[in-house]
N, CA, C and O atoms as CSV, one atom per row, in Angstrom:
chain,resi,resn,atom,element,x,y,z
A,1,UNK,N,N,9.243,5.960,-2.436
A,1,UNK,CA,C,9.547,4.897,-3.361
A,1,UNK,C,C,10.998,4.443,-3.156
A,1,UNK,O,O,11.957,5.195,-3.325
A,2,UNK,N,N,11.079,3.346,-2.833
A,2,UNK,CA,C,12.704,2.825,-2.879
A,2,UNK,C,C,12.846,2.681,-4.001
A,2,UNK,O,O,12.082,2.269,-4.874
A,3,UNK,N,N,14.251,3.159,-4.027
A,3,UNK,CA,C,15.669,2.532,-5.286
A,3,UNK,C,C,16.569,1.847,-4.677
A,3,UNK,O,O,17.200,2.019,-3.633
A,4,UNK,N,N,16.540,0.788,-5.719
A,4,UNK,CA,C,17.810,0.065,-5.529
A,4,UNK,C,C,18.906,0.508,-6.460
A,4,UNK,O,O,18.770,0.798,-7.649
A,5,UNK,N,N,20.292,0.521,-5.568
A,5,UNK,CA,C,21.115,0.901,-6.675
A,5,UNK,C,C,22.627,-0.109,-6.527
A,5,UNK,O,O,23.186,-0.561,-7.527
A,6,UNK,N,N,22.926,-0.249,-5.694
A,6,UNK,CA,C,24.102,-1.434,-5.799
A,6,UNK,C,C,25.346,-0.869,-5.977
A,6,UNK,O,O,26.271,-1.459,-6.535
A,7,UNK,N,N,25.430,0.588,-5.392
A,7,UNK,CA,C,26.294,0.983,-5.725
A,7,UNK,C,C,27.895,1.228,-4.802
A,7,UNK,O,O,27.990,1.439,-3.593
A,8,UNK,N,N,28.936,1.129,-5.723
A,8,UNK,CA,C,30.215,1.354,-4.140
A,8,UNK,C,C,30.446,2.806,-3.896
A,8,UNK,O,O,30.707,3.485,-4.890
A,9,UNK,N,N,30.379,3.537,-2.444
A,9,UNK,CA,C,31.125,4.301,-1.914
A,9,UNK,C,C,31.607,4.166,-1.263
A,9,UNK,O,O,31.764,3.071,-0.723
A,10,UNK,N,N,32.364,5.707,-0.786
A,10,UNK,CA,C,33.186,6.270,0.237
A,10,UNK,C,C,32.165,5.857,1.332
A,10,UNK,O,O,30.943,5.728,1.271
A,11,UNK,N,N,33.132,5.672,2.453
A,11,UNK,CA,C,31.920,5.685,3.649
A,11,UNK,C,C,33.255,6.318,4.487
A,11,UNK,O,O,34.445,6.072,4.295
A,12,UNK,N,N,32.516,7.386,5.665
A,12,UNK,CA,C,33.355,7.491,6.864
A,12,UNK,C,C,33.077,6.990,8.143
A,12,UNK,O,O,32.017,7.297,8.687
A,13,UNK,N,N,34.101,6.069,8.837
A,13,UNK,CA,C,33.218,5.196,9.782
A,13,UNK,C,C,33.888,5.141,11.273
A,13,UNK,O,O,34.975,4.577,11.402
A,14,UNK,N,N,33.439,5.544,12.043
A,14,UNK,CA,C,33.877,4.503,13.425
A,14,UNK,C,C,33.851,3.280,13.666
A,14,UNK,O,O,32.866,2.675,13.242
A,15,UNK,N,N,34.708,2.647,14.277
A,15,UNK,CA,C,35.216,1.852,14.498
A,15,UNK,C,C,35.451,1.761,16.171
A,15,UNK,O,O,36.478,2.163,16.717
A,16,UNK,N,N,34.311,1.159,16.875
A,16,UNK,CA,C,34.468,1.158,18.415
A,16,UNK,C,C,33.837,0.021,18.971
A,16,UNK,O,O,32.646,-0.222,18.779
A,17,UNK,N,N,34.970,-1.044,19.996
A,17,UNK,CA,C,34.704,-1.908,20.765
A,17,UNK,C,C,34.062,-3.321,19.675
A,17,UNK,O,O,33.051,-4.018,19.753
A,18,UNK,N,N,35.264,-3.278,18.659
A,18,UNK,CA,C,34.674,-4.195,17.468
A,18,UNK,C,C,33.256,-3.930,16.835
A,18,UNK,O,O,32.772,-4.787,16.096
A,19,UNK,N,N,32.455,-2.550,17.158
A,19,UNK,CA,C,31.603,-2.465,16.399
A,19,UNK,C,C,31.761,-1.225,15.483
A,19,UNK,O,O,32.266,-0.182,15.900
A,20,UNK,N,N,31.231,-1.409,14.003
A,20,UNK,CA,C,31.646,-0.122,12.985
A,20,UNK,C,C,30.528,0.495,12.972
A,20,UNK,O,O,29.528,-0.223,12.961
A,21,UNK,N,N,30.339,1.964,12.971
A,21,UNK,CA,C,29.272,3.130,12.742
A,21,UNK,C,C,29.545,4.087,11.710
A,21,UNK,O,O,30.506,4.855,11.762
A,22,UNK,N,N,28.390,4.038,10.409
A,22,UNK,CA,C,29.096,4.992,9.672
A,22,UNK,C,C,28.635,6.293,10.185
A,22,UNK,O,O,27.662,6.459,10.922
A,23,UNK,N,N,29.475,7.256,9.696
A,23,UNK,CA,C,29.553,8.826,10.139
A,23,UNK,C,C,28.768,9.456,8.430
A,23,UNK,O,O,27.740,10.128,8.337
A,24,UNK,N,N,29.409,9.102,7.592
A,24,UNK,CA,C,28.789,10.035,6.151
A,24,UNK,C,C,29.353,9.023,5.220
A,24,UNK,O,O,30.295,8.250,5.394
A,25,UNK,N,N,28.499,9.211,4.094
A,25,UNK,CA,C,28.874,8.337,2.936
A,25,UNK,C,C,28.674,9.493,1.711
A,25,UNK,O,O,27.953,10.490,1.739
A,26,UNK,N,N,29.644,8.970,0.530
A,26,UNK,CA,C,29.601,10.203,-0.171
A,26,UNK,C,C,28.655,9.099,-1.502
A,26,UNK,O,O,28.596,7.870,-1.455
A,27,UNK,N,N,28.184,9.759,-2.300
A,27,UNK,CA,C,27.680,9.324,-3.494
A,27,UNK,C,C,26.783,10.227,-4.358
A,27,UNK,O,O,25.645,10.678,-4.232
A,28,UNK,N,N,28.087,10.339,-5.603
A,28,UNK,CA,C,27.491,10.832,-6.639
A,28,UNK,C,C,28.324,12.262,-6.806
A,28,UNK,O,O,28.033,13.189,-7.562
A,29,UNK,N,N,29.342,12.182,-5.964
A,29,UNK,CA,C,30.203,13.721,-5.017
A,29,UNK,C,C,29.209,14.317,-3.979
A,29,UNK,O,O,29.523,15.328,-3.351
A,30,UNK,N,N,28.278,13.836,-3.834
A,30,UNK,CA,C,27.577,14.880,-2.889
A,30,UNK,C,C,27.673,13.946,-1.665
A,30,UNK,O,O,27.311,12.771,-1.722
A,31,UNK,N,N,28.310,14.673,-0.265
A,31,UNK,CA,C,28.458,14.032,1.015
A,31,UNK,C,C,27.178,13.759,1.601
A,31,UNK,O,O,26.522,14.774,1.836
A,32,UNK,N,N,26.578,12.536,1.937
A,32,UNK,CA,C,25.526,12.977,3.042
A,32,UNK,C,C,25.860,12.478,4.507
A,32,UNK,O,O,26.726,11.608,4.595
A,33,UNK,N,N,25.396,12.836,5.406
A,33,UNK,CA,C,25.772,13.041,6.833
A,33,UNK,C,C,24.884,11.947,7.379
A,33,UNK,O,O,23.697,11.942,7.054
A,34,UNK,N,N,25.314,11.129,8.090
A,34,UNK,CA,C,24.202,9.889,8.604
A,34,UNK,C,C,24.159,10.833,9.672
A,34,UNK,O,O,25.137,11.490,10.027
A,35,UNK,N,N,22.726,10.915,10.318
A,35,UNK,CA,C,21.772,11.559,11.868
A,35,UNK,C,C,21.326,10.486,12.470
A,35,UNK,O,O,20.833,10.499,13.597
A,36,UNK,N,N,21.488,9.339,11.659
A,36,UNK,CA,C,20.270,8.122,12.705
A,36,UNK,C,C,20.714,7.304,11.866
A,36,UNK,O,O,20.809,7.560,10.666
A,37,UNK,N,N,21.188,5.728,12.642
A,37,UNK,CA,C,21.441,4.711,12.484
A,37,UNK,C,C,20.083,3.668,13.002
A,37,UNK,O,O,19.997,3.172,14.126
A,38,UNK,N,N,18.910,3.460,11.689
A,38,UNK,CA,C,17.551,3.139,12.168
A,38,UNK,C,C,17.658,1.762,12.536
A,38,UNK,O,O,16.693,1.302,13.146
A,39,UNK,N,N,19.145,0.593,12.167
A,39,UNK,CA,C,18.520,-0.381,11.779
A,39,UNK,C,C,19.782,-1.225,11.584
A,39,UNK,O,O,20.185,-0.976,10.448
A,40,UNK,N,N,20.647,-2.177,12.224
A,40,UNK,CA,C,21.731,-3.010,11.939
A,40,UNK,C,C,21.279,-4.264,11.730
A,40,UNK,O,O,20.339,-4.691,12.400
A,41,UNK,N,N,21.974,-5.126,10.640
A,41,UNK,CA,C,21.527,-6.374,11.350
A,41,UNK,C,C,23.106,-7.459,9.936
A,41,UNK,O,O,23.751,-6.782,9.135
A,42,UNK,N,N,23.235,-8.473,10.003
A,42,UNK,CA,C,24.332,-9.525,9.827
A,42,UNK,C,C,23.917,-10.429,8.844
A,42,UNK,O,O,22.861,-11.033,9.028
A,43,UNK,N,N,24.479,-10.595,7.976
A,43,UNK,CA,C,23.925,-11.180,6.877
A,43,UNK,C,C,25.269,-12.171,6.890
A,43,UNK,O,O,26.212,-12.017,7.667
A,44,UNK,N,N,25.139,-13.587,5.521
A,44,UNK,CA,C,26.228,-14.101,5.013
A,44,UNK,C,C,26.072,-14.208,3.711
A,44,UNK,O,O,24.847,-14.179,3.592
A,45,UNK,N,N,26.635,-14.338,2.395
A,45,UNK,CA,C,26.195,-14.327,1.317
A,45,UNK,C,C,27.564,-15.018,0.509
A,45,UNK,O,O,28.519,-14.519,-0.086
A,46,UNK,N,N,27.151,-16.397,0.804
A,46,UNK,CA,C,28.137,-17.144,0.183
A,46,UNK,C,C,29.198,-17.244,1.625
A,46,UNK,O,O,28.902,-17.564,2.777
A,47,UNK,N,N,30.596,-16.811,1.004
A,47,UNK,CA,C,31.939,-16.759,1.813
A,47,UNK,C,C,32.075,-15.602,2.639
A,47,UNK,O,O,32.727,-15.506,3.679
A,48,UNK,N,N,31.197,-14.493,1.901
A,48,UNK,CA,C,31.529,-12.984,2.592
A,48,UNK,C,C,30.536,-12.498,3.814
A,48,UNK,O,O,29.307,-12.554,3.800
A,49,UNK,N,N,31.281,-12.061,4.753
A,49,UNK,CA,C,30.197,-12.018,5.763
A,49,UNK,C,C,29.746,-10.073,5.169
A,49,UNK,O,O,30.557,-9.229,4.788
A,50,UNK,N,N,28.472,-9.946,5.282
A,50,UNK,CA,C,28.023,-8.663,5.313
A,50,UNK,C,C,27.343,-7.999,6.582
A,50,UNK,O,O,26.717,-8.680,7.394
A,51,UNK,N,N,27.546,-6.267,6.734
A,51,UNK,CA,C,26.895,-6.242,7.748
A,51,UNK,C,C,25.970,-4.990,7.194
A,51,UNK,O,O,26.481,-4.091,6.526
A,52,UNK,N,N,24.733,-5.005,7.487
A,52,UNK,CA,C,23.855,-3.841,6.713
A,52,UNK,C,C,23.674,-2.713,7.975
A,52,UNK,O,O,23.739,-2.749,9.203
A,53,UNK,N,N,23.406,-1.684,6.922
A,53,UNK,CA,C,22.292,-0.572,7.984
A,53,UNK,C,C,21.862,0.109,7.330
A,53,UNK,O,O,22.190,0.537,6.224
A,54,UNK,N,N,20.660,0.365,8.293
A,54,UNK,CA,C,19.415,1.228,7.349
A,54,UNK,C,C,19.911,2.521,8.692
A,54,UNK,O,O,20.026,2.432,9.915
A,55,UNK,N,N,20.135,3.861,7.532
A,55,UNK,CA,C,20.786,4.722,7.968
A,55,UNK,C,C,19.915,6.021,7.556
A,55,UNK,O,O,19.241,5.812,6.548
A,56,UNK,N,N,19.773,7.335,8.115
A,56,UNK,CA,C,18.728,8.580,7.703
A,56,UNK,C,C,19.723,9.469,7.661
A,56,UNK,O,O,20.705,9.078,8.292
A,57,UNK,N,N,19.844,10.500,7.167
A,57,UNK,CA,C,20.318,11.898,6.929
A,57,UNK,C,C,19.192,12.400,7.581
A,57,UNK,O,O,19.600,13.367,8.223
A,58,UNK,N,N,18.159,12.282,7.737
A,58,UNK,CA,C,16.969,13.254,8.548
A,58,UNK,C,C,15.998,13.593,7.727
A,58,UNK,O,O,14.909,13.909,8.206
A,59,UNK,N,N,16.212,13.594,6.284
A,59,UNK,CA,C,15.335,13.612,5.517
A,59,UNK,C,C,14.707,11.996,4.593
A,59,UNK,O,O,13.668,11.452,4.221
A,60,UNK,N,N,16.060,11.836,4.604
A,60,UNK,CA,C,16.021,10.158,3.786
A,60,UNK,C,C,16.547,9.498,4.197
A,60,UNK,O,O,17.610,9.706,4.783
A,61,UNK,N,N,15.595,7.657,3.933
A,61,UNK,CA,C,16.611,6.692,4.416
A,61,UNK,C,C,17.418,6.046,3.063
A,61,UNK,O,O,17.119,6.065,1.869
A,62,UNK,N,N,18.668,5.417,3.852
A,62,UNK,CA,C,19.572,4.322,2.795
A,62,UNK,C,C,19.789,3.343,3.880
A,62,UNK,O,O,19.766,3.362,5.111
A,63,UNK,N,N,20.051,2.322,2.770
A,63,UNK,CA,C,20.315,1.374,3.124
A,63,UNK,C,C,22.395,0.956,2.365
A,63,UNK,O,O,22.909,0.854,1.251
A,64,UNK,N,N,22.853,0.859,3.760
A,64,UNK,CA,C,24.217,0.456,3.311
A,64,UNK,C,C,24.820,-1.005,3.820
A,64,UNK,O,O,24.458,-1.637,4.812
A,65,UNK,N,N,25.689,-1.304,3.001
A,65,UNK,CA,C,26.231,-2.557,3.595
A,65,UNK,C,C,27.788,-2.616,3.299
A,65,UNK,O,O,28.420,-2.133,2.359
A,66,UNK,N,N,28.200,-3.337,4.360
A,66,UNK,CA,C,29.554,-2.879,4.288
A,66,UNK,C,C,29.952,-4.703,4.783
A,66,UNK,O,O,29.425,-5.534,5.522
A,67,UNK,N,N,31.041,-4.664,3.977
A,67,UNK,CA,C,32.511,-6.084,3.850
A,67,UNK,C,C,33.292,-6.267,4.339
A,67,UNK,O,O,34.414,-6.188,3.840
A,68,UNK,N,N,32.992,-6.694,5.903
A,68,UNK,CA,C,34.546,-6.148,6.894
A,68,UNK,C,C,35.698,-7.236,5.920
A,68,UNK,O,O,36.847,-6.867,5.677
A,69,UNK,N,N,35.258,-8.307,5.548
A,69,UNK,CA,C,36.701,-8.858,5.315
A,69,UNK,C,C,37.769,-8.548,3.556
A,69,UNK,O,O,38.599,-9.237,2.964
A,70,UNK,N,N,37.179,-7.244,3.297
A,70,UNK,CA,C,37.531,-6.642,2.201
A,70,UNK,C,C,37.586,-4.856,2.001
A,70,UNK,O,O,38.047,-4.081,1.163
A,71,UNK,N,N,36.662,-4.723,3.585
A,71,UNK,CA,C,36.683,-3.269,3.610
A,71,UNK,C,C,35.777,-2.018,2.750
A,71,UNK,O,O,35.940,-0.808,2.909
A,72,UNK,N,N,34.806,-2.666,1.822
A,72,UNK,CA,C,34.049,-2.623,0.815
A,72,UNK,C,C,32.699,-1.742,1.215
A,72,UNK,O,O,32.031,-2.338,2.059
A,73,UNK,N,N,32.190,-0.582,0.848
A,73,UNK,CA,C,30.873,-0.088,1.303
A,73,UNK,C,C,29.845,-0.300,-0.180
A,73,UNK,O,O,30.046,-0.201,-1.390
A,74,UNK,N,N,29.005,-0.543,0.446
A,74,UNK,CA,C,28.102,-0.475,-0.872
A,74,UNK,C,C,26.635,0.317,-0.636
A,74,UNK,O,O,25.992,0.229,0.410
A,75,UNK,N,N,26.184,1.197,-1.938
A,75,UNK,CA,C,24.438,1.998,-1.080
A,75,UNK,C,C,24.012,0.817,-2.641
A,75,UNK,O,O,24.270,0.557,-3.816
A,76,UNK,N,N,22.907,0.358,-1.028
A,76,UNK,CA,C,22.168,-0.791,-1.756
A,76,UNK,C,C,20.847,-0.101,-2.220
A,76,UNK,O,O,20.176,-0.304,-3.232
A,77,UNK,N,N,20.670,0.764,-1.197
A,77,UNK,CA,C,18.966,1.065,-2.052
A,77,UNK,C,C,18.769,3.216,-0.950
A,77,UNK,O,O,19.401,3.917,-0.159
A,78,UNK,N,N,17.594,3.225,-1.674
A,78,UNK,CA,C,17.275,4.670,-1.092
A,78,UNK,C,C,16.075,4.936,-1.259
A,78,UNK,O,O,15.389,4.522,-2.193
A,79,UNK,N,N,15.617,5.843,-0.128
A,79,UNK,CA,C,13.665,5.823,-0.100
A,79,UNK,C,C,13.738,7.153,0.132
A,79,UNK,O,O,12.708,7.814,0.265
């Protein structure tokens, strides 16, 4: 069952060859560890450019999106 939640975290990310990869996002205090990056793709929403990913810990997916021109992570939803 997905949740949506809209929520801001921590994210830890690489940053290589102008493209960003997150490493772990924390939410709720509990760290989870991204294992698999299932899914990128580029959105615009209004003025702000967004960039999503559907991301697994190995057990579960999320979905995150992140604000390069504000620096901003957000967990949009979780299955």
């Amino acid at each position: 069952m997905v949740v949506f939640l809209n929520e801001k975290i921590k994210v830890g990310a690489v940053f290589k060859d102008g493209t960003v990869f997150p490493k772990w996002f924390q939410c709720q205090n509990k760290k989870i560890t991204v294992k698999e990056i299932t899914y990128s793709w580029k959105r615009k929403n209004g003025e702000n450019n967004l960039i999503y990913f559907s991301v697994s810990d190995g057990a579960n997916l999320y979905e995150l999106s992140f604000q390069p021109d504000n620096l901003l992570w957000n967990l949009e939803a979780s299955e």
